[in-house]
C-alpha positions as CSV (number, residue, x, y, z in Angstrom):
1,X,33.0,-1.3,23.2
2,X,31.5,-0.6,19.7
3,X,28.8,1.0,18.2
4,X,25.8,-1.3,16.5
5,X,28.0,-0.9,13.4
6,X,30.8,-2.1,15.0
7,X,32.8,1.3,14.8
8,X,35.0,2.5,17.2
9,X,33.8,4.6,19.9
10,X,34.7,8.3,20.6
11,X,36.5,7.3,23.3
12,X,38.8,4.6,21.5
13,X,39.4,6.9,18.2
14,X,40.7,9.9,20.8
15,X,42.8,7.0,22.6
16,X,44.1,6.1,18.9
17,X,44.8,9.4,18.0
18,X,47.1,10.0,21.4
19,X,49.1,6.9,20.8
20,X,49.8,8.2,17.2
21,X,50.6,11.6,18.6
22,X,53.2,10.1,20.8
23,X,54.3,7.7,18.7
24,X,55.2,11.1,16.7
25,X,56.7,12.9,19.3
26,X,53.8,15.5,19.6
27,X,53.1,15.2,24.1
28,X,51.0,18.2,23.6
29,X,48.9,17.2,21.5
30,X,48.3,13.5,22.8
31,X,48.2,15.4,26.6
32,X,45.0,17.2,25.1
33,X,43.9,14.4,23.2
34,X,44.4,12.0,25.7
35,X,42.7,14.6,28.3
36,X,39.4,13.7,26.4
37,X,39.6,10.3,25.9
38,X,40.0,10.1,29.8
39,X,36.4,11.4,30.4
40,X,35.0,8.4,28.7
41,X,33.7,5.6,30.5
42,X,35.3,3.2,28.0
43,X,39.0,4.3,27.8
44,X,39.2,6.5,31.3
45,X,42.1,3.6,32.7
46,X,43.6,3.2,28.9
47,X,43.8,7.0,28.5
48,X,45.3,8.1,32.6
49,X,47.8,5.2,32.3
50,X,49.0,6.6,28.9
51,X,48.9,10.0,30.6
52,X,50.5,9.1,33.7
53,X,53.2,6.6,32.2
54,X,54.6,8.9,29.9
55,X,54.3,11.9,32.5
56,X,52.0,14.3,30.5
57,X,50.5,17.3,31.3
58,X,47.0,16.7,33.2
59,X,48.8,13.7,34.8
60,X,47.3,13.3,38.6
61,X,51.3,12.2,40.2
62,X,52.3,15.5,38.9
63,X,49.3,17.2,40.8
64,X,49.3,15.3,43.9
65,X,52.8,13.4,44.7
66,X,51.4,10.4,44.6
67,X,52.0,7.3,42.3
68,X,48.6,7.6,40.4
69,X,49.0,4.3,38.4
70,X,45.8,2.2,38.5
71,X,44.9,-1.6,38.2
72,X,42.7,-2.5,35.5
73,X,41.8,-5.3,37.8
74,X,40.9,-2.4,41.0
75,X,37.0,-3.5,42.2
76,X,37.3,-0.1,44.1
77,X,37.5,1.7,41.0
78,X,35.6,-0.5,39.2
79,X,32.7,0.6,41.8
80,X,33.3,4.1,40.9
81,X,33.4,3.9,37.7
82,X,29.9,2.8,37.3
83,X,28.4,4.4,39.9
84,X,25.8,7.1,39.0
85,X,27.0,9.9,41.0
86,X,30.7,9.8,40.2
87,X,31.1,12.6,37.6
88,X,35.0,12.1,37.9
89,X,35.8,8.2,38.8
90,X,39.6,9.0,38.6
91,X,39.5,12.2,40.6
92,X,36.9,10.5,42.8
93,X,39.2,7.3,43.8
94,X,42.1,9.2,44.9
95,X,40.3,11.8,46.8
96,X,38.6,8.6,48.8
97,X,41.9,7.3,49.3
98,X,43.4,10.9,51.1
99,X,39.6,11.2,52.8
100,X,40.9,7.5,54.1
101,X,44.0,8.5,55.4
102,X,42.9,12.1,57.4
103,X,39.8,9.7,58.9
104,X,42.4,7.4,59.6
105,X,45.0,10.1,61.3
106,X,41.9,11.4,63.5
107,X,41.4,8.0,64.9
108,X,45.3,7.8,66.0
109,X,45.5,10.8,67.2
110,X,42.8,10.2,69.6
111,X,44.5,7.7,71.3
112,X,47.7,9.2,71.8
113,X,49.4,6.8,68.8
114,X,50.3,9.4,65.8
115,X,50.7,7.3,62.0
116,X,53.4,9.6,61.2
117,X,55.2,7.8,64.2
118,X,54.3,4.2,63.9
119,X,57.4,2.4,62.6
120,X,55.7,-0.6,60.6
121,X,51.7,-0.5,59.5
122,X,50.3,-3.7,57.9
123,X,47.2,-2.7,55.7
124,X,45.6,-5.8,55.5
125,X,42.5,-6.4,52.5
126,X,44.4,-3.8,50.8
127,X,43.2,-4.3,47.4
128,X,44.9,-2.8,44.3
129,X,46.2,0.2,46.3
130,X,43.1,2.9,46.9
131,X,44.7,3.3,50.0
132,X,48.5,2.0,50.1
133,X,49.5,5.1,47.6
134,X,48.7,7.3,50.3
135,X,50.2,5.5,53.0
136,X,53.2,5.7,51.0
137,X,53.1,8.9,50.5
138,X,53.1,9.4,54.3
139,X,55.1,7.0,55.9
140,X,57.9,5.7,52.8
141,X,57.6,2.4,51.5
142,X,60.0,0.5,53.7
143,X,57.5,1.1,56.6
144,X,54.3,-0.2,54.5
145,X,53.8,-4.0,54.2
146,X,49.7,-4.5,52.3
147,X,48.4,-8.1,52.2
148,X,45.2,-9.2,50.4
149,X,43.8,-12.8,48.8
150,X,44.0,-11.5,45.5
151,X,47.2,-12.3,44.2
152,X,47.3,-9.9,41.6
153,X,46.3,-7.2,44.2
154,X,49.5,-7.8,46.3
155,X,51.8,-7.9,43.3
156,X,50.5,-5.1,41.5
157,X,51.2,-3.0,45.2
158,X,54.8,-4.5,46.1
159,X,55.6,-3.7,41.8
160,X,53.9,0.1,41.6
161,X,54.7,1.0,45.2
162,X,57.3,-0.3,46.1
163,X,55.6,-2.3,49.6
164,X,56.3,-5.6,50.8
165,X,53.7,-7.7,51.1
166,X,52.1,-10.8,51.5
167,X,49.0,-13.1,50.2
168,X,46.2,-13.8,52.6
169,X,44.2,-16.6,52.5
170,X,40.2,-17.7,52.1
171,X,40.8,-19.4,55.6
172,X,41.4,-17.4,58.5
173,X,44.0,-20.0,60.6
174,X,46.1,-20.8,57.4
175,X,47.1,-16.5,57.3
176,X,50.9,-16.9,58.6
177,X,52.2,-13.4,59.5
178,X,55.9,-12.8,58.7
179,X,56.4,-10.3,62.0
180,X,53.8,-8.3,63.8
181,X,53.0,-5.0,63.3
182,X,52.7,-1.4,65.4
183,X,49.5,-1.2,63.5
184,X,47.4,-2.9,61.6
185,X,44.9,-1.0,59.7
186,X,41.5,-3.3,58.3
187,X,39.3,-1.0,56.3
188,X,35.6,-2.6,55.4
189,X,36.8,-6.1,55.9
190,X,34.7,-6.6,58.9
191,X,31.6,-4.9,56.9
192,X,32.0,-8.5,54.3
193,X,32.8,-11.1,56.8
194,X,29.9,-13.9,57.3
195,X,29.1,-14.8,60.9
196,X,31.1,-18.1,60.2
197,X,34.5,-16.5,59.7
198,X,33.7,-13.1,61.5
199,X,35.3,-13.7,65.1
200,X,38.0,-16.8,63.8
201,X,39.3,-13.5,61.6
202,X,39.2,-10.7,64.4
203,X,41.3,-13.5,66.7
204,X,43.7,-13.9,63.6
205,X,44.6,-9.7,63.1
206,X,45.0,-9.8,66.9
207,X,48.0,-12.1,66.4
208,X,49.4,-10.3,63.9
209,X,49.7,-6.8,66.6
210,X,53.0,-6.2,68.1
211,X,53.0,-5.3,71.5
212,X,51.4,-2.1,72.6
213,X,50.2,-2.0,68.8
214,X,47.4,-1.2,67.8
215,X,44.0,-3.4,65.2
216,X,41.9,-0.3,63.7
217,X,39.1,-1.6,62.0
218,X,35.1,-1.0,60.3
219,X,32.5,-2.1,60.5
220,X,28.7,-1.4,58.8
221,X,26.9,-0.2,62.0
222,X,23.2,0.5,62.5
223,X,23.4,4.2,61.0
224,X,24.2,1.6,57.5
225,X,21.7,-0.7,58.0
226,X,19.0,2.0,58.5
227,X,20.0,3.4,55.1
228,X,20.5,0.3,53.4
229,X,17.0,-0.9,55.0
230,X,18.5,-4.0,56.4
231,X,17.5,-5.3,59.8
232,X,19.4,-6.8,62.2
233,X,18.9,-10.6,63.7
234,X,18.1,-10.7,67.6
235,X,22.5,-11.1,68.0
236,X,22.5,-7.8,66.0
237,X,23.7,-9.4,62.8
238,X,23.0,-9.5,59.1
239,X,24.8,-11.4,56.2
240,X,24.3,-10.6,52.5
241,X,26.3,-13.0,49.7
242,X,26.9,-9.6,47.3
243,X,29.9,-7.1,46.9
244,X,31.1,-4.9,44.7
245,X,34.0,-7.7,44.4
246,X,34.4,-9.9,41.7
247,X,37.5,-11.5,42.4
248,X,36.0,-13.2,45.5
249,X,33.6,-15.5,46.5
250,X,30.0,-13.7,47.7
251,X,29.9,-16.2,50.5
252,X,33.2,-15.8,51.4
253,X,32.8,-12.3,51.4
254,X,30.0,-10.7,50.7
255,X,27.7,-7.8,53.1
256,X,27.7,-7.5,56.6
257,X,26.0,-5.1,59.3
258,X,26.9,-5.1,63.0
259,X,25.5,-4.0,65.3
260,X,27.8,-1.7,68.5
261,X,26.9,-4.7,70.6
262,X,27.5,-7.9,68.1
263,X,31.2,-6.4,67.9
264,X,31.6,-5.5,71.5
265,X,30.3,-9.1,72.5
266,X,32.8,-10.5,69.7
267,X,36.2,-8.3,71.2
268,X,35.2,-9.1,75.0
269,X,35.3,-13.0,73.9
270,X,38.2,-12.8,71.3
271,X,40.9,-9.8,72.6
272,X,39.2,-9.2,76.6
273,X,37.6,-5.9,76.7
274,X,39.8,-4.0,78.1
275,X,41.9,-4.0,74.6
276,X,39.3,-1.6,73.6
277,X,40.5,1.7,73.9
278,X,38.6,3.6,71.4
279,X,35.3,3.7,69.0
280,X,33.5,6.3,67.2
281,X,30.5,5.6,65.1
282,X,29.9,6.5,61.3
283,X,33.7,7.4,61.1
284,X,35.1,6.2,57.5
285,X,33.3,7.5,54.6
286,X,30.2,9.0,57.2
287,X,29.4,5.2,57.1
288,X,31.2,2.8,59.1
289,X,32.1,2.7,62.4
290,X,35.5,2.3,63.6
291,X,37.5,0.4,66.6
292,X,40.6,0.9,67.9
293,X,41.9,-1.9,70.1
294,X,45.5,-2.0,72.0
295,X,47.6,-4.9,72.5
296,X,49.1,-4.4,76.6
């Protein structure tokens, strides 16, 4: 980005300056520079990845444990990055990411299955990592697998942390599953799915449970349809072809609301209804609503 003069921006003269500073040897004086060049909106990934790969001070892995490196290519970041409200986009994305994983803990807890002793968790739509750092960070790589249909989204995870994982696919039956899990974690897939590949992918994640596993997933409820002024057909259904992704189709996956019934409806004809053996309403993010089901 340039000015109508086609000069560099603040942001890419401090991210110039830090690259020179390092180039000399001087880490405290790119850390500072650096420091600023990270609160602009144009250089904030240019500027943490210098920060973070050469381990300065102000570097986010020092502060937290985790592995802090971000995709350029992260939609999730992306949507933080330009949203209004988000003073902070880095500090932002990584604090949604540890919110994620305490929400997530709650839910386990509540049914008697602890993360911290679930041998193998499949994080499934897993994106560039919001969420697999912290699972990481909790459980050790070897017992992570993420899988995603982004390609660059599953290479950049197995690459930065370490994972195994997998590519997904547009088509629900095509998904082959190289074991089955203890649990398999689906955060706001289920809130993007049109009514055409909705239930075909809820019967598909079933497979993939071990037994006595558990499928944990979201879902926009009614509590997000009533702020997002959307109202639901008479099956308690609406389908939107937007999302804050742009590495996937908007019909393949797009913006969905649900209502409690739609997905009970949908788990009594796809998993029996007794596999349901928890829910709680407006749990992730105070927005969507979570389900816990149990394979016998």
């Amino acid at each position: 980005m340039t000015t109508l003069h086609n000069q560099p921006s603040l942001g890419q003269r401090l991210l110039q300056e830090g690259q020179q500073r390092l180039a000399q040897g001087d880490r405290a004086g790119a850390a500072q520079v650096l420091a600023r060049a990270r609160e602009e909106r144009d250089t904030v990934l240019a500027a943490h990845a210098l920060i973070e790969g050469h381990d300065l001070v102000g570097s986010f892995t020092n502060m937290t444990g985790l592995n802090c490196a971000i995709a350029a290519q992260d939609d999730i970041f992306g949507f933080f990055a330009g949203h209004p409200s988000s003073r902070n986009p880095l500090r932002d994305y990584l604090a949604d990411g540890w919110r994620t994983l305490s929400e997530l803990m709650l839910l386990l807890e509540a049914v008697d299955q602890p993360l911290l002793k679930t041998p193998k968790v499949l994080e499934f739509a897993s994106g560039h990592g919001r969420f697999t750092r912290h699972l990481v960070k909790a459980l050790g790589a070897d017992r992570v697998v993420a899988s995603d249909v982004v390609p660059d989204a599953v290479e950049f995870s197995r690459r930065t942390f370490g994972v195994d994982g997998f590519m997904s696919a547009s088509v629900p039956e095509q998904v082959r599953w190289p074991q089955r899990y203890e649990l398999v974690f689906v955060l706001s897939l289920f809130s993007h799915l049109p009514r055409s590949t909705w239930s075909r992918w809820l019967k598909v994640l079933w497979d993939a449970v071990a037994p006595g596993g558990l499928l944990v997933f979201s879902t926009h409820g009614v509590k997000a349809a009533a702020f997002d002024s959307v109202s639901l057909d008479t099956e308690g259904f609406f389908f939107a072809s937007s999302s804050e992704s742009k590495a996937i189709d908007a019909q393949e996956y797009g913006t969905s609301f649900t209502s409690e019934a739609f997905v009970l409806q949908r788990i009594a004809e796809t998993c029996g209804a007794d596999a349901l053996v928890h829910s709680a309403s407006v749990h992730f993010w105070n927005h969507q609503d979570a389900y816990v089901l149990r394979r016998a």
